[in-house]
ROMARGU-591959 format. One record per residue (C-alpha): residue in three letters; x negated, y negated, z. Coordinates in steps of 0.1 Angstrom, whole numbers, plus 5000, padded with zeros to 4 digits. Last residue first. Example, Ala and Ser with C-alpha at 12.3 -4.5 7.8 and 13.67 -1.06 7.14 Angstrom:
<zados>
drenvo xx yy zz
SER 4863 5011 5071
ALA 4877 5045 5078
</zados>
This chain:
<zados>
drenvo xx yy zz
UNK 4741 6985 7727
UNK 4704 6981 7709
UNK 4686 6999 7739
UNK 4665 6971 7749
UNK 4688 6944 7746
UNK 4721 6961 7757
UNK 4699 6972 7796
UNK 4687 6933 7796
UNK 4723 6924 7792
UNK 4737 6942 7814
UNK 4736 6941 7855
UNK 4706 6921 7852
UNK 4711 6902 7823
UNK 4747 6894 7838
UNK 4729 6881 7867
UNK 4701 6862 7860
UNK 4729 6842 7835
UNK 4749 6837 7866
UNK 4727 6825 7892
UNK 4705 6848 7916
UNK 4710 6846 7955
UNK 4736 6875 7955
UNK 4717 6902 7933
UNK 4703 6922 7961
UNK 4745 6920 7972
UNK 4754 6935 7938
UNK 4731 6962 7937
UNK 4747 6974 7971
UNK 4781 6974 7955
UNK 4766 6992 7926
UNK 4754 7019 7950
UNK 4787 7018 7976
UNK 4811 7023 7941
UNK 4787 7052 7932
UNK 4784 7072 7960
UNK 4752 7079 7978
UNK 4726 7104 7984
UNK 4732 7134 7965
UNK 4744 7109 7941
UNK 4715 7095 7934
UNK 4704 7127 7910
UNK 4742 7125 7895
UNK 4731 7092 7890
UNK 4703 7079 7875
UNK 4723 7047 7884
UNK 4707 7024 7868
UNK 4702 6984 7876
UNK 4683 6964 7844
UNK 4651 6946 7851
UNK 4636 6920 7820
UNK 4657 6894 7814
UNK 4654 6894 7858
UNK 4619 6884 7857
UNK 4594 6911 7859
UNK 4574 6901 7896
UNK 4601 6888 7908
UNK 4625 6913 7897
UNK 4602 6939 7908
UNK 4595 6925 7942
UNK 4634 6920 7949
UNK 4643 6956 7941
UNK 4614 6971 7964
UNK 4624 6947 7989
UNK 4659 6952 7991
UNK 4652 6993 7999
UNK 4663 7000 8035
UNK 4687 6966 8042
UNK 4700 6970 8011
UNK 4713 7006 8017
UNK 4725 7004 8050
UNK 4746 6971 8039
UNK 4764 6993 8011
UNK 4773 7022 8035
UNK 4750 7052 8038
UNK 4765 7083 8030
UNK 4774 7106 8062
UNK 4759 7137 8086
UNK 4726 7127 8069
UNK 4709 7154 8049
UNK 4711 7140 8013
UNK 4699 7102 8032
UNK 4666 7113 8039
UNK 4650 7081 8029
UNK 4624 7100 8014
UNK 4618 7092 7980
UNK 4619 7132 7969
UNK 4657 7134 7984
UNK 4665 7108 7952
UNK 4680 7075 7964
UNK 4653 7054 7947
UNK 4666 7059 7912
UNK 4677 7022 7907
UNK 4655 6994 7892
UNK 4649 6998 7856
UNK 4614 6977 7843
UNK 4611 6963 7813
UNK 4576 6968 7800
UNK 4566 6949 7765
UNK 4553 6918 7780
UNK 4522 6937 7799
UNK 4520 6908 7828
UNK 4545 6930 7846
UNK 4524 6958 7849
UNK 4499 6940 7873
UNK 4523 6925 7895
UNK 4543 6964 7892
UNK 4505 6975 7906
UNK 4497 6953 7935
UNK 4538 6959 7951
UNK 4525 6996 7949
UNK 4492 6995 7965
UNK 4510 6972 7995
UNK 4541 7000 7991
UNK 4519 7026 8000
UNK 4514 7029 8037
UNK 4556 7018 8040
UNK 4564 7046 8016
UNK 4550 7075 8033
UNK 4536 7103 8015
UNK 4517 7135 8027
UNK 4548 7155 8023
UNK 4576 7133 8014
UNK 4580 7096 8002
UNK 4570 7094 7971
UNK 4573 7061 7951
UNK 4590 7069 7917
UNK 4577 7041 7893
UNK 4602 7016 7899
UNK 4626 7047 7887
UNK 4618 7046 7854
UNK 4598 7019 7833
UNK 4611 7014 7803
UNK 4584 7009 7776
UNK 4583 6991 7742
UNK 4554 7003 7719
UNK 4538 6978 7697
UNK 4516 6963 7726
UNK 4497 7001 7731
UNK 4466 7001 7752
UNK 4481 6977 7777
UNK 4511 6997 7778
UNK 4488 7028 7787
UNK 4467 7014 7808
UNK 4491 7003 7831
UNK 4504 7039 7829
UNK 4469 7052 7846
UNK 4472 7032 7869
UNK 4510 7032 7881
UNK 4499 7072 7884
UNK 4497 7073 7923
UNK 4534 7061 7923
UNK 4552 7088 7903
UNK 4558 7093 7870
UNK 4589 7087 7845
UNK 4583 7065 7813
UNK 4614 7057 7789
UNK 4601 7053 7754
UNK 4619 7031 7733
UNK 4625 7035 7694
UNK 4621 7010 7664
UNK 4609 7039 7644
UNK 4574 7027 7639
UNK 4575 7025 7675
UNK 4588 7058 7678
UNK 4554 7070 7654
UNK 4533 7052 7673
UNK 4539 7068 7710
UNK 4531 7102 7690
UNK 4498 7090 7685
UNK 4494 7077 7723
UNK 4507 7115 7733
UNK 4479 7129 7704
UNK 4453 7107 7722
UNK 4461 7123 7759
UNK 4458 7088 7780
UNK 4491 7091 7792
UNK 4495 7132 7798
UNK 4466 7134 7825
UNK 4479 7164 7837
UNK 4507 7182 7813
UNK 4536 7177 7834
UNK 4555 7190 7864
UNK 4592 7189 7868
UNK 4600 7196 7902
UNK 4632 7177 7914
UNK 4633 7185 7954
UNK 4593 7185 7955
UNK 4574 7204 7976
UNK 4543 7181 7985
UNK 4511 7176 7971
UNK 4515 7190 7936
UNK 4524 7162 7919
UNK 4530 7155 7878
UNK 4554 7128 7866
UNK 4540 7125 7829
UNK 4577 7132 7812
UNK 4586 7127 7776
UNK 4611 7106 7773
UNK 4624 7095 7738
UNK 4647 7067 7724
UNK 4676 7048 7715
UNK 4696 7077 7695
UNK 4731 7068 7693
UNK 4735 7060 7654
UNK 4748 7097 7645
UNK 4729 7110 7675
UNK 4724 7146 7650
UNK 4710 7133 7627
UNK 4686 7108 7642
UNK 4677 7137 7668
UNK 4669 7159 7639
UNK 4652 7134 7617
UNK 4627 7132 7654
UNK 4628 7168 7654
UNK 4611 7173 7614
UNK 4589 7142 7628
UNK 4577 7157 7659
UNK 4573 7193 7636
UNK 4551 7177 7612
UNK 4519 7176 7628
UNK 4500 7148 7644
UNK 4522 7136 7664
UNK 4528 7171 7679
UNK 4515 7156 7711
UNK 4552 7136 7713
UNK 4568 7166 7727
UNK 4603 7152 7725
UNK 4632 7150 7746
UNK 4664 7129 7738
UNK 4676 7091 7750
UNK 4712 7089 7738
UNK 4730 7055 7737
UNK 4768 7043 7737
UNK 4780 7066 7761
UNK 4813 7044 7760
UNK 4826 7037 7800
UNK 4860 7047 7806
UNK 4891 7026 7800
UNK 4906 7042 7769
UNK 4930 7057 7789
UNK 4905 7088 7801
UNK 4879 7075 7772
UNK 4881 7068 7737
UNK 4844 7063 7727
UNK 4837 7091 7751
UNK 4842 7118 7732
UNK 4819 7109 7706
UNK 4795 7102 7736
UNK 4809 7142 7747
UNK 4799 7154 7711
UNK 4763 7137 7713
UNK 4760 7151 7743
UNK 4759 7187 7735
UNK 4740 7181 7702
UNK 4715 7163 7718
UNK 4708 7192 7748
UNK 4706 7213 7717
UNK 4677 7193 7698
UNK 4657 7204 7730
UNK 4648 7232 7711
UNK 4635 7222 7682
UNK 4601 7224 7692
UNK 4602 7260 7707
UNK 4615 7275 7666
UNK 4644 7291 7674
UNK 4662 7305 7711
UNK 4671 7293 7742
UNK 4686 7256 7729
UNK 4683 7236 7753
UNK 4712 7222 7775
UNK 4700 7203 7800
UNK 4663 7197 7799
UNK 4668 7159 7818
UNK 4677 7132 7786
UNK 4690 7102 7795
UNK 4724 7089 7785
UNK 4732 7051 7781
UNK 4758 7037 7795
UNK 4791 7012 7781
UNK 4817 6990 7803
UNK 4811 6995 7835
UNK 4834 6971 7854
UNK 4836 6987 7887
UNK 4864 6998 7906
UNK 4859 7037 7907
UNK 4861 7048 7875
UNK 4823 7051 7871
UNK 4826 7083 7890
UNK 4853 7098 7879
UNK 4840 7089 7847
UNK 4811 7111 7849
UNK 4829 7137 7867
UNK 4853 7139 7842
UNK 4826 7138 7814
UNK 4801 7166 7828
UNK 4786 7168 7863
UNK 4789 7203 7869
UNK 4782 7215 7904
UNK 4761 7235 7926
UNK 4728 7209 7925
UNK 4728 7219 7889
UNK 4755 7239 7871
UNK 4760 7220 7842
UNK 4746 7189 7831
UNK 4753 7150 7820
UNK 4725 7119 7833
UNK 4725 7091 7840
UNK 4701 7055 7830
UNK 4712 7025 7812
UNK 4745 7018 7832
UNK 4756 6982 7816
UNK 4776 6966 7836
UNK 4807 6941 7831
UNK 4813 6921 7862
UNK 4855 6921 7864
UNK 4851 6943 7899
UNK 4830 6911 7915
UNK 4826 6935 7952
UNK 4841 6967 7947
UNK 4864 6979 7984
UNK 4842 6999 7998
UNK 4849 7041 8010
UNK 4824 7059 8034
UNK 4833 7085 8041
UNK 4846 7098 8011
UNK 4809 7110 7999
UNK 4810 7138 8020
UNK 4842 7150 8006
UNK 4832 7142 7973
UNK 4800 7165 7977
UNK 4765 7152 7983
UNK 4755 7163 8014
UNK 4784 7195 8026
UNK 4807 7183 8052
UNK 4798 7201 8084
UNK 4821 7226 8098
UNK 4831 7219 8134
</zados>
């Protein structure tokens, strides 16, 4: 018997849910568009194949991932190119398959933010403003760096990236520029980014990923989730943090769904990763959390009607207004959609 490849529609078919609240309008703040990763495109029709199927998400927000960069020109230009490619597909998007497909309404781009003190993150910031044509939210600049384990997304930054002074310089030029900064890491380095947002009150973070607990090579989750439930406590009391919950179905968390024989179903899901959701909205306050998707990345694990369906029953015990600030108006606040 051939085995259905992780991942793929066929594999994701399996396991099929009716959407649970299908009027809810959502807010996806966090996806990404490419080509040619993970053996498929995941473009616009993939995109809103995805979100087409029985939610009520109504507007996203695009994050950068080194798609698309220009290969050629002066090196700090080049991730202008991944903007120019999407900003024609959220142009694209306004209309939508039927009009009914979700508006990439933001754009968060790339930027080396140690050239601060030069005028090439400025000439690339005008760029990014130019070229967005009102869509630009903000920057990420990666600081996830470990080299404990192979990693299945292996993007390794600069060491020691958050307390680098030209990085906190470049941080207060997107302030100035009423723009967000989307933080990736991992779990060992909650530290040093607590530090960071303390260090810098005018700058408005997004946290990524609840911080990207590990949960390969010499990690396991359950040893280091009393460290980690100690340090989103201690990042919540820094008031300008929100924090994104979602992106903990990658293959480097652990949960080993992307080599299961089948998906996990909506209940499987909870039932494995509730209390990292529930811990951050307590500790953050729901007007401050804001489901993703960071799919295609979570999509090796799980489809996307069982992920928002899963998001839905974490959300069951909260009232309304928690609610639609969860599932989107915290995510329209932040990024100005």
């Amino acid at each position: 018997m051939n085995q259905l490849q992780p991942g793929s529609d066929a594999w994701l078919a399996q396991v099929k849910e009716e959407p649970l609240e299908p009027e809810r309008p959502i807010v996806d703040p966090h996806h990404h568009l490419w080509k040619k990763r993970f053996g498929r495109d995941y473009l616009l029709p993939e995109f809103h194949g995805d979100t087409g199927s029985g939610h009520n998400v109504v507007k996203s927000v695009f994050m950068e991932c080194r798609a698309f960069w220009l290969r050629e020109g002066p090196e700090h230009l080049r991730p202008s190119g991944e903007t120019r490619y999407i900003a024609e597909l959220a142009r694209q998007s306004d209309s939508g398959p039927g009009g009914n497909a979700p508006r990439i309404a933001g754009i968060v781009a790339h930027a080396d933010l140690r050239l601060a003190n030069t005028p090439m993150l400025g000439e690339l910031l005008d760029l990014h403003e130019e070229i967005c044509g009102g869509r630009l939210r903000g920057i990420r600049q990666s600081a996830a760096v470990d080299r404990s384990a192979p990693l299945f997304i292996d993007v390794q930054a600069p060491a020691g990236l958050y307390a680098d002074p030209e990085f906190r310089a470049g941080l207060r030029v997107l302030a100035a520029r009423n723009l967000v900064f989307d933080a990736w890491h991992y779990h060992h380095q909650m530290r040093d980014f607590i530090d960071l947002a303390r260090a810098m009150p005018e700058c408005t973070f997004v946290l990524d990923h609840f911080g990207t607990p590990l949960g390969i090579g010499p990690w396991r989750r359950d040893e280091l989730f009393p460290q980690w439930r100690e340090d989103m406590a201690e990042l919540a009391r820094c008031e300008n943090v929100y924090a994104k919950l979602g992106g903990l179905a990658m293959p480097d968390n652990g949960f080993g769904w992307h080599e299961a024989a089948r998906p996990p179903d909506s209940d499987e899901f909870v039932v494995a990763q509730k209390q990292w959701y529930l811990h951050a909205i307590d500790c953050f306050g729901p007007r401050r959390c804001m489901f993703e998707s960071n799919f295609p990345v979570d999509r090796l694990s799980i489809s996307y009607q069982v992920l928002w369906n899963g998001f839905k029953k974490m959300a069951t015990d909260f009232n309304e207004e928690e609610k639609q600030a969860l599932f989107h108006d915290t995510a329209a606040k932040v990024y100005s959609i």
